[in-house]
Structure formats: structure tokens, C-alpha cells
C-alpha positions in Angstrom: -18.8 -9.9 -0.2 -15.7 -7.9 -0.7 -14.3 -7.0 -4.1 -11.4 -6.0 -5.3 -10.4 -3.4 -8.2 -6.7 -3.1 -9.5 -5.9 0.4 -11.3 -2.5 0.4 -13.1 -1.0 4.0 -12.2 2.1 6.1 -13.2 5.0 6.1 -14.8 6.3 2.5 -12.5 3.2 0.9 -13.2 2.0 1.4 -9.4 -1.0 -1.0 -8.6 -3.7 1.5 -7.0 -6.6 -1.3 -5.3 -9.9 -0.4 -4.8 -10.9 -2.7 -1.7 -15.2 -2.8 -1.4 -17.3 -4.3 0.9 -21.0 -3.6 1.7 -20.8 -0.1 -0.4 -17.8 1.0 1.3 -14.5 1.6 -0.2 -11.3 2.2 1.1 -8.3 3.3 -1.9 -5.1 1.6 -1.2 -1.6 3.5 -3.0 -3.4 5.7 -5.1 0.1 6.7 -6.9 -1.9 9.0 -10.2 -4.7 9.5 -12.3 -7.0 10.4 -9.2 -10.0 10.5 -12.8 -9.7 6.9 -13.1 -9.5 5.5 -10.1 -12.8 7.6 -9.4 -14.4 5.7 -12.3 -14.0 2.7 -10.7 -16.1 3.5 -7.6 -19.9 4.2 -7.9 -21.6 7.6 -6.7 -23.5 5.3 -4.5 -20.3 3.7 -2.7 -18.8 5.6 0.3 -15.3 6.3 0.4 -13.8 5.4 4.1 -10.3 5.7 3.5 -7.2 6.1 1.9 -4.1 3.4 3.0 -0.5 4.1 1.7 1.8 1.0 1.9 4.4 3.5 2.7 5.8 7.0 1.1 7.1 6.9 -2.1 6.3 9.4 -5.0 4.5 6.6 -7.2 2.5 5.3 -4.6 0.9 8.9 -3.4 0.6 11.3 -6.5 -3.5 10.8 -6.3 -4.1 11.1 -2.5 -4.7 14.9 -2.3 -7.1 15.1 -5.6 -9.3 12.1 -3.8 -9.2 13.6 -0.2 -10.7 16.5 -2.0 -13.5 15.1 -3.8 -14.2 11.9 -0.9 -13.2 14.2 2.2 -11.9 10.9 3.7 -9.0 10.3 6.1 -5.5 9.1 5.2 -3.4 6.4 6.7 0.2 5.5 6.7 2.8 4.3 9.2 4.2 7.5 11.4 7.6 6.7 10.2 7.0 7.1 6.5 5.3 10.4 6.9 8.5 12.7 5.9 8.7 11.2 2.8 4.9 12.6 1.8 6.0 16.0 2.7 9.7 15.8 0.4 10.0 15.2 -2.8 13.5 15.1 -2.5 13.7 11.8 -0.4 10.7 10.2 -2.3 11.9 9.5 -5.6 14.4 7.6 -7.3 14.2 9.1 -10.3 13.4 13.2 -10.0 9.6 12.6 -10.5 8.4 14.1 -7.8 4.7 14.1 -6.0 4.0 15.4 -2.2 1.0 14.8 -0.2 -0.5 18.3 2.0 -3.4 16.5 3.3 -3.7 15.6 7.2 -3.1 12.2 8.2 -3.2 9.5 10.4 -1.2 6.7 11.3 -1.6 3.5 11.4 -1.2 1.3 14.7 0.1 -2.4 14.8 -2.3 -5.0 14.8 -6.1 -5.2 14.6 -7.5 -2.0 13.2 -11.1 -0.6 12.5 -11.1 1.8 9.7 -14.6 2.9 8.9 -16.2 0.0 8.3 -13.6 -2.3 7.5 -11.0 -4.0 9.9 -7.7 -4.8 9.0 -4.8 -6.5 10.2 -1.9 -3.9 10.3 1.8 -5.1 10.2 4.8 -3.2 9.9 7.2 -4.4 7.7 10.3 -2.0 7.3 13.0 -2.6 4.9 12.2 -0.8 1.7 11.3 2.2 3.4 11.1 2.4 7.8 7.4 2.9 7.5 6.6 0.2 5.1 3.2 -1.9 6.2 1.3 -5.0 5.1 -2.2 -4.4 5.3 -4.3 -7.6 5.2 -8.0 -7.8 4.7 -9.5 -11.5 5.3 -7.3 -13.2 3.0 -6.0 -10.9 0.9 -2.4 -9.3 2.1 -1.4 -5.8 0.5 2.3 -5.5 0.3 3.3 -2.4 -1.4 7.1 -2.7 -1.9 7.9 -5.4 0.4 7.0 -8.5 -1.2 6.7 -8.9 -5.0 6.1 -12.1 -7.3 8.9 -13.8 -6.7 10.4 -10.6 -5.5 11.1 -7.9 -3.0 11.2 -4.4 -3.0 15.1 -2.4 -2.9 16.6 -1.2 -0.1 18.6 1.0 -0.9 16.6 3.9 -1.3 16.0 6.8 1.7 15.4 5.0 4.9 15.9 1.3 3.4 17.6 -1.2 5.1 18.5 -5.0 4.2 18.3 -5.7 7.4 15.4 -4.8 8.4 13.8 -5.9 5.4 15.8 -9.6 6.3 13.3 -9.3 9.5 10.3 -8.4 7.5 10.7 -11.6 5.2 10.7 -13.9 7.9 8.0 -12.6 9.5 6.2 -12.9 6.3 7.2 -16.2 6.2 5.1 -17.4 8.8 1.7 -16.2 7.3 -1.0 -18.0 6.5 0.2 -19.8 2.9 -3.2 -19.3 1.3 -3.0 -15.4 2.0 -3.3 -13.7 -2.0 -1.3 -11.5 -2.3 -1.3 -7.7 -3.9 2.2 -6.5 -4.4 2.7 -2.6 -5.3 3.8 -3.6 -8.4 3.3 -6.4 -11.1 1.3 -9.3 -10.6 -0.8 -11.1 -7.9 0.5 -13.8 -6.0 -0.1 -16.3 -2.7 2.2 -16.5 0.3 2.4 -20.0 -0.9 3.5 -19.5 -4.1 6.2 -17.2 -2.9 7.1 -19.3 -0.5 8.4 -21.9 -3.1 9.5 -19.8 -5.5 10.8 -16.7 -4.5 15.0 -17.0 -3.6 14.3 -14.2 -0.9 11.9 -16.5 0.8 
């Protein structure tokens, strides 16, 4: 039975989520405190990866401390990989954090990673490598979709347009899909679907 952790991270309150099933974990926008989002998984739990949403500095500033100590791979969307290499187009706000480990990217559609399977979709918009990662029923959505709002676009490699594309793809998902946003609280693609004007 799967499980789900939620580690409040960084100076814009990232939402770092621990995703476990069966003993295996997989760390989803780890954006700081690598120390306490290591407390939440047990020495006994295996580490099988680490998903990024997408690039930005608050959503990364962990990934390198936790590659070291779980020696796991990193995903994110090929597109979004500049940004984890320049601090100068990954922030809003001069904080800065970089990520020097090796990664992978993601592909579009179903996707085994480790032990888990996901359902990969690209949703660009916010950033051009922005993805919704869904497990079963629960749908990680970084920056794109928020309670009863959406992420800006008007930061390195946003666009409204694209983002107009990524919100109606979003809504024809399931309705009873929860959903983890990168920031604030949890919601359902129903919910938002009713109640949030960009929907």
C-alpha cells in the first residue's frame, strides 16, 4: 500500500513528497534540507529515485546531497535540464541552487522507474520541461497546477500558451485524481475543476 510523506522545504515553501510502496521510495522535488527529508525514510527502505517536476532553484537545492548518500538516479524532462546547470535562469529571486549530478530523462507516457510505474505527461507552460507525474491516483504537479491555481509563466522558458494547452489537457483527467501541487495544499482534479478560474 503506497504512502505518501510531504516535507515543507525552502525559502517558497516547496512541497518535497516522499512517495513509498513495498519499501521503496522514490523523492519527488527535493528543493532543501536534504537532513530532513532523510528522516522521513527508514534505513530499511530503498531509495529508487529522484523526480523533478521541472528545474527551478526551489525545487532542486537537495538533489545532489541525496544522490550522494542513496546513489540513486535522477529524472527530469530533457528540456528542463539547462536550468539544473544555471543559476542564472533558475531563480526569480537571486537564490540560487545547481544540480552536478547525472541524469536521466523522462519519456512520455507509461514509465517503470525502479519499482514503481508512473504515468509521465509533459505539461509545459511554467517552464518547457515541466511534467505531471501520476502514481495510481495521485497526480504530482509541481508548478502547473495549484489549489485553485497555476503556476507563472513568465519566468525563463514560460509560456501562456503553452501552459493554455497544458490546462486543457489537464482537464480531461480523471476527476478523482488527488492532487500534489509544488506548492500549498492538496487538492482533486475535481475540486479544481469547479473552482479554479484557470480551469
Amino acid at each position: 500500500m503506497e504512502k505518501i510523506s510531504q516535507v515543507i522545504v525552502g525559502i517558497y515553501q516547496t512541497n518535497c513528497y516522499i512517495l513509498k510502496d513495498n519499501g521503496h521510495v522514490c523523492i519527488i522535488d527535493p528543493g532543501k534540507k536534504a537532513e530532513r527529508i532523510c528522516a522521513e525514510i527508514g534505513e530499511d527502505e530503498v531509495v529508487d529515485a529522484i523526480l523533478l517536476t521541472h528545474g527551478h532553484f526551489d525545487h532542486i537545492g537537495a538533489v545532489d546531497d541525496l544522490v550522494k548518500y542513496y546513489n540513486c538516479p535522477v529524472y527530469i524532462h530533457a528540456g528542463d535540464e539547462e536550468l539544473l546547470r544555471d543559476s542564472s535562469i533558475n531563480t526569480a529571486s537571486g537564490f540560487t541552487a545547481t544540480v552536478s549530478s547525472k541524469v536521466h530523462h523522462f519519456h512520455e507516457g507509461k514509465m517503470k522507474i525502479g519499482t514503481f510505474e508512473f504515468e509521465i505527461i509533459f505539461a509545459p507552460g511554467h517552464t518547457e520541461g515541466c511534467t505531471l507525474i501520476q502514481y495510481k491516483n495521485h497526480l504530482f504537479t509541481g508548478d502547473v497546477l495549484f489549489y485553485e491555481g497555476i503556476g507563472r509563466t513568465d519566468l525563463y522558458g514560460g509560456n501562456m500558451a503553452k501552459m493554455k494547452q497544458s490546462l486543457r489537457l489537464i482537464q480531461t483527467m480523471n476527476p478523482e485524481l488527488i492532487v500534489y501541487p509544488g506548492h500549498g495544499e492538496l487538492s482533486t482534479i475535481d475540486h479544481e475543476l469547479k473552482m479554479n478560474p484557470y480551469l
